[in-house]
C-alpha positions in Angstrom: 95.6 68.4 111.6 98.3 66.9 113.7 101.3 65.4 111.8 100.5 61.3 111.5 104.1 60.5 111.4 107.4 60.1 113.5 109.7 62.8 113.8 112.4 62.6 116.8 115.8 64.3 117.7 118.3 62.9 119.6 121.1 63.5 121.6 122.9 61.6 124.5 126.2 60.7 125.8 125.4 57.2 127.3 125.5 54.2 127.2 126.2 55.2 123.1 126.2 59.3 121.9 123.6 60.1 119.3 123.2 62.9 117.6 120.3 62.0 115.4 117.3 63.9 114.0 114.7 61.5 111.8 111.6 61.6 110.0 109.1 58.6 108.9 106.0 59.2 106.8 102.7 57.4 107.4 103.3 54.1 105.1 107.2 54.8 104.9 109.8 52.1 105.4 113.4 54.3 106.8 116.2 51.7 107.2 119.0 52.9 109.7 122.4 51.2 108.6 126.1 51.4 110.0 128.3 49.4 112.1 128.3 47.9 115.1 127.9 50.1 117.8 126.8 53.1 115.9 123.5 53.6 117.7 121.0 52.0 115.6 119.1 49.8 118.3 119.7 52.9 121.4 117.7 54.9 118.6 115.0 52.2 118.3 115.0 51.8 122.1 114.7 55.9 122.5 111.9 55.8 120.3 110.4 52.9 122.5 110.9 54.2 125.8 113.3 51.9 126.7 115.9 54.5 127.0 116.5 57.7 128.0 118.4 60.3 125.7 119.9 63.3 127.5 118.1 65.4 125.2 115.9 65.8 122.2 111.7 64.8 121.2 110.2 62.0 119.9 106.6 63.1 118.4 104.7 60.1 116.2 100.6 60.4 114.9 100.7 63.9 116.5 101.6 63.2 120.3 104.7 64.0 122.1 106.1 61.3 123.8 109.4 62.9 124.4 110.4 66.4 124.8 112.8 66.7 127.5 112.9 70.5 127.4 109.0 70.0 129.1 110.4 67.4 131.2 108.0 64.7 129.3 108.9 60.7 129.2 105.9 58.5 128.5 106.9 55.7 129.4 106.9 52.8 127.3 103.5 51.1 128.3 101.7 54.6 127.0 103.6 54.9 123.9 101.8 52.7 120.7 104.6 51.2 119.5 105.2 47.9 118.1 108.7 46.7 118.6 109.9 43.5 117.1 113.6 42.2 119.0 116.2 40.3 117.1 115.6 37.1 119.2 112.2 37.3 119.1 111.3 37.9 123.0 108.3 35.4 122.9 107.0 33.7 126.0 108.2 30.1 125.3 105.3 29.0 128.0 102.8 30.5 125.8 101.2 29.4 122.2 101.4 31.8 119.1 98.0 32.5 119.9 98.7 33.1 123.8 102.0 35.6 122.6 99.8 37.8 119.9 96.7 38.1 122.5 99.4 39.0 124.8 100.1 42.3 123.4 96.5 43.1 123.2 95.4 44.5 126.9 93.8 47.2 125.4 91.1 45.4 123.9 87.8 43.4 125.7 88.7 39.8 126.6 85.9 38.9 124.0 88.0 40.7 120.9 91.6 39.3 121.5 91.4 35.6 120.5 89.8 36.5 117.3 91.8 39.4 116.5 94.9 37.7 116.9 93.8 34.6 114.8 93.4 37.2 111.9 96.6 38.5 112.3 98.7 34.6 112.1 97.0 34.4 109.1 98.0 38.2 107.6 101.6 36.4 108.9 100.9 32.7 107.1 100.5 31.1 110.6 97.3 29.6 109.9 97.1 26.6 111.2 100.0 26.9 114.1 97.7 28.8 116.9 98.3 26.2 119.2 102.1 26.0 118.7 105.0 27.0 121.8 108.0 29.1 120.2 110.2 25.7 120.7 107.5 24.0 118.3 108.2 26.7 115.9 110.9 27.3 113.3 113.0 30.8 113.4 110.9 32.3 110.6 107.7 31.0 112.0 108.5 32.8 115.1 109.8 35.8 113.5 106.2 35.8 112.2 104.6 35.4 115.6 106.9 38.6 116.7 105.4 40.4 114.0 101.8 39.8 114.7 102.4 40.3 118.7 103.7 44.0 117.1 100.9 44.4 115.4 98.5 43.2 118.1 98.8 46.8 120.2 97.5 48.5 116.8 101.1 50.7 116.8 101.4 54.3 115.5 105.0 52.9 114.6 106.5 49.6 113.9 110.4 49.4 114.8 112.6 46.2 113.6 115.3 45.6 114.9 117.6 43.3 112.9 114.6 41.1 112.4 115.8 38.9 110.1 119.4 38.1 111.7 118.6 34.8 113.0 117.1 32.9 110.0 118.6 31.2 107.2 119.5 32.8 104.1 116.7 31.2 101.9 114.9 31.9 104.7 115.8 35.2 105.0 114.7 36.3 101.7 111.6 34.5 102.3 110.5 36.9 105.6 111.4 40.1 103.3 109.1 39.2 100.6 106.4 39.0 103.2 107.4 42.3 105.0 107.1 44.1 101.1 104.0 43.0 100.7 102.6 43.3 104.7 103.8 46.9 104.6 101.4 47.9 101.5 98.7 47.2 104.0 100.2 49.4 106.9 99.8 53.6 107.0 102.3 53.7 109.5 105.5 55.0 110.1 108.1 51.6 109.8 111.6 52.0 111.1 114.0 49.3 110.3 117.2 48.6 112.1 120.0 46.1 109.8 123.8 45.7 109.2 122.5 44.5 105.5 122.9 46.9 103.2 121.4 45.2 100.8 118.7 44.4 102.6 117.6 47.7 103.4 118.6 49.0 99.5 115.5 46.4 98.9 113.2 47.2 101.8 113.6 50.7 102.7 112.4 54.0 101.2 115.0 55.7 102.7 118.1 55.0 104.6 119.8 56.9 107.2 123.7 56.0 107.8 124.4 56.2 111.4 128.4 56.2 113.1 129.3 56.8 116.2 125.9 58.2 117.2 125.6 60.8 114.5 123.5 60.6 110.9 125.8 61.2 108.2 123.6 61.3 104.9 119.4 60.2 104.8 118.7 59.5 101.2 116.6 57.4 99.5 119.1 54.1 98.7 119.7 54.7 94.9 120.8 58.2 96.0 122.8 57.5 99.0 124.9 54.5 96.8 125.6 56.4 93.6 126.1 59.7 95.4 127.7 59.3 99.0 127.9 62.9 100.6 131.4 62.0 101.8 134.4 59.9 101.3 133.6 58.6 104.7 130.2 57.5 104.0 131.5 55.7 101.0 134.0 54.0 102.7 131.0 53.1 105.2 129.3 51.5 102.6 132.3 49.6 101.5 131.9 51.7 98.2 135.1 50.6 96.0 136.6 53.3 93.4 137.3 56.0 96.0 139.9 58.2 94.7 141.0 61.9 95.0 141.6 64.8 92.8 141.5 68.7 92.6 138.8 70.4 90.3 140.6 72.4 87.5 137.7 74.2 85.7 133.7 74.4 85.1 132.8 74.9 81.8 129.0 74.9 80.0 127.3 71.7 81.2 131.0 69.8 82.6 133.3 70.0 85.4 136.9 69.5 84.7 138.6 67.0 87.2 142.6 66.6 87.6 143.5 63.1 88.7 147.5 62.4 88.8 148.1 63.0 85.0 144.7 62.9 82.9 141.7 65.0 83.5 138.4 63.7 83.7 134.8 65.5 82.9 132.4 65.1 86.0 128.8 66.5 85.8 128.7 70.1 86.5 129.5 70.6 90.1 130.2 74.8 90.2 129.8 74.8 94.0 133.5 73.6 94.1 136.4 76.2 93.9 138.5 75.6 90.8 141.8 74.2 92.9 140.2 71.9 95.3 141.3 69.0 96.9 138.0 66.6 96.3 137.4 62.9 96.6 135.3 61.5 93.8 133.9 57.9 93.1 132.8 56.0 90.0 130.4 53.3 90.6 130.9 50.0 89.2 128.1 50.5 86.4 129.9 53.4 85.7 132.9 51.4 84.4 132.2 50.3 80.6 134.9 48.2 78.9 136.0 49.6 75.6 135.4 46.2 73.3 138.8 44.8 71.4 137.9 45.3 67.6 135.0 47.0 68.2 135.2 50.3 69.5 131.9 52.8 70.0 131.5 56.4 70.3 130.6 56.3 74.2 134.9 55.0 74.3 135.6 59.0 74.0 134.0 59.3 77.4 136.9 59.3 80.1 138.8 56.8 78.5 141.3 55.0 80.9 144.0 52.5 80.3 145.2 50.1 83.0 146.9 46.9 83.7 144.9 43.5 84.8 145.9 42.9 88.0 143.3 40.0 88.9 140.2 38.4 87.3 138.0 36.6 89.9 135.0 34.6 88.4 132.1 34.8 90.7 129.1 33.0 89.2 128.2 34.7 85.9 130.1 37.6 86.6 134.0 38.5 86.4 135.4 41.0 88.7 138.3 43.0 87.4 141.0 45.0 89.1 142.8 47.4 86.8 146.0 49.0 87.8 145.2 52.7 86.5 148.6 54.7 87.8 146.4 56.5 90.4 148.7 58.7 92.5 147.9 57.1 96.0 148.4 53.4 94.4 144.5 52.8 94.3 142.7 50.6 91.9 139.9 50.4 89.5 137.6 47.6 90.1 134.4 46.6 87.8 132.2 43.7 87.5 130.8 42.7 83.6 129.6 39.1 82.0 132.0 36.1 82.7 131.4 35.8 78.9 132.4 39.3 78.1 135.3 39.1 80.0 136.7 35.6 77.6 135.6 37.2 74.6 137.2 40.2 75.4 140.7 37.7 76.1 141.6 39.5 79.7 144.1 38.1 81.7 146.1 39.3 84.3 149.2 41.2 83.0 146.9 42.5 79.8 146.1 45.9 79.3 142.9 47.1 78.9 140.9 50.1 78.1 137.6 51.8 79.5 135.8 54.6 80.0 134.5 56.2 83.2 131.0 57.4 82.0 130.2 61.7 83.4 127.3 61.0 84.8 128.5 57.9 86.9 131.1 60.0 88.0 130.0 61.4 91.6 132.5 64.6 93.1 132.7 65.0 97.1 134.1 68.0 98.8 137.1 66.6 100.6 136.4 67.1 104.5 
């Protein structure tokens, strides 16, 4: 039975280098992330049609649409897929209805106005048929894109920083609707955004991409907690990066050297006692040993800074410890405003807390 989903490898030198390989399932969501100019659109347009790698395949529900090595390019008209633009890209001379029954040449003349009146309301449109894009608001048109994508009955649905022109409220509003509109859809969704958290929520996976190349897919609980490199932490903007050198493994604990204290990490014997690693704690990973109160889980990495800031931020305090790391780095952690004035912090007063094992993620140093 052929394969349902999307699988593609790229690589090309222009206009931006990739060096990608991906997989989507039927029904999965696969966020690409990274900065600006990484090669997250070129991917979405290679997958398209739109552009031409230098190398590579692009297979999705079981046909071959690239494989340069056979000297094969559909071109875009012949390959199902439905794209949805950042600006939109409807025909401002055309209604809502007129832009969905666009995108629908492959169906009798008989089927298309009725088809795509089903599919503004699967997108809360009813009622707006008869609407021009100018007559629209941005999410409403965002909404018309998505039912024009629809419309061609795609093996794949590719969105590219679909949400970028909208209003924050507005914003959250459109990803509500693509959660619940993807439960409905057995086919492969890629998912192009510079919001991380965006695709954290959305996605099933995520797939960093920097100068053209993937560094790490993992699902985005994996990929956040356990970066599989300084440089894709720093990526992420992923604070309490620090480095250290691995001074033993014993039964169920690795031994970490940091400046003067060592730390227990989860069990990482794939590391050679004596090297140089980065490692990363996680904000949830930073518990705050209570004044008066202290609990058995203090025992666990304890660490003793100096305040450097406090910065109320709604309900939340962010701290930022001086810890005496080596390179001049510092600790930063997030609790309850509350906790923070019952706890009496201030900047200038030293504090305790603990750096729990498990939170505690170990890099090989590149």
């Amino acid at each position: 039975m052929a394969d349902p989903g999307l699988r593609l490898r790229l690589q090309s030198t222009a206009p931006i280098a990739l060096d990608l390989a991906l997989e989507c399932a039927p029904g999965e969501l696969v966020a690409i992330i990274g900065p600006s100019g990484a090669g997250k659109s070129t991917t979405l347009r290679a997958i398209a049609g739109l552009h031409h790698p230098t190398s590579g395949s692009v297979v999705c529900g079981g046909q071959v649409w690239l494989d340069t090595a056979r000297a094969l390019d559909l071109p875009a008209h012949r390959r199902r897929v439905g794209l949805v633009f950042q600006d939109y890209a409807l025909f401002p001379h055309m209604t809502a209805l007129g832009n969905v029954m666009a995108a629908m040449g492959h169906l009798p003349a008989a089927e298309r106005a009725p088809r795509a009146a089903a599919l503004l309301v699967r997108v809360h449109l009813a009622g707006l048929e008869e609407r021009r894009p100018a007559e629209l608001s941005g999410g409403q048109q965002q909404r018309v894109a998505v039912a024009r994508a629809l419309a061609r009955d795609p093996a794949v649905l590719l969105l590219d920083e679909p949400f970028s022109a909208v209003d924050r409220a507005t914003r959250r509003r459109l990803q509500v609707e693509l959660a619940n509109l993807r439960q409905g859809l057995s086919i492969p969704i890629i998912l192009v955004t510079h919001d991380l958290d965006e695709a954290a929520s959305l996605a099933d996976r995520m797939v960093l991409l920097h100068r053209g190349r993937g560094l790490q897919t993992a699902s985005p609980a994996e990929m956040l907690a356990r970066p599989a490199s300084a440089e894709v932490a720093r990526l992420l903007d992923l604070r309490n990066l620090f480095t250290g050198e691995i001074l033993a493994h014993e039964e169920g604990v690795t031994r970490l050297r940091w400046g003067g204290q060592v730390l227990e990490a989860a069990p990482m014997p794939s590391l050679p006692t004596g090297a140089a690693v980065d490692w990363l704690i996680g904000a949830g990973g930073v518990v705050l040993h209570r004044r008066g109160r202290p609990s058995a889980g203090e025992r666990e990495n304890p660490i003793a800074g100096t305040i450097l800031a406090l910065l109320p931020m709604g309900e939340e305090t962010r701290v930022t410890l001086d810890v005496g790391d080596p390179e001049g780095r510092h600790l930063a952690f997030a609790l309850p405003r509350h906790a923070a004035q019952r706890n009496a912090l201030a900047p200038g007063e030293v504090c305790s807390v603990s750096l729990l094992r498990d939170a505690l993620h170990v890099m090989p140093r590149a």
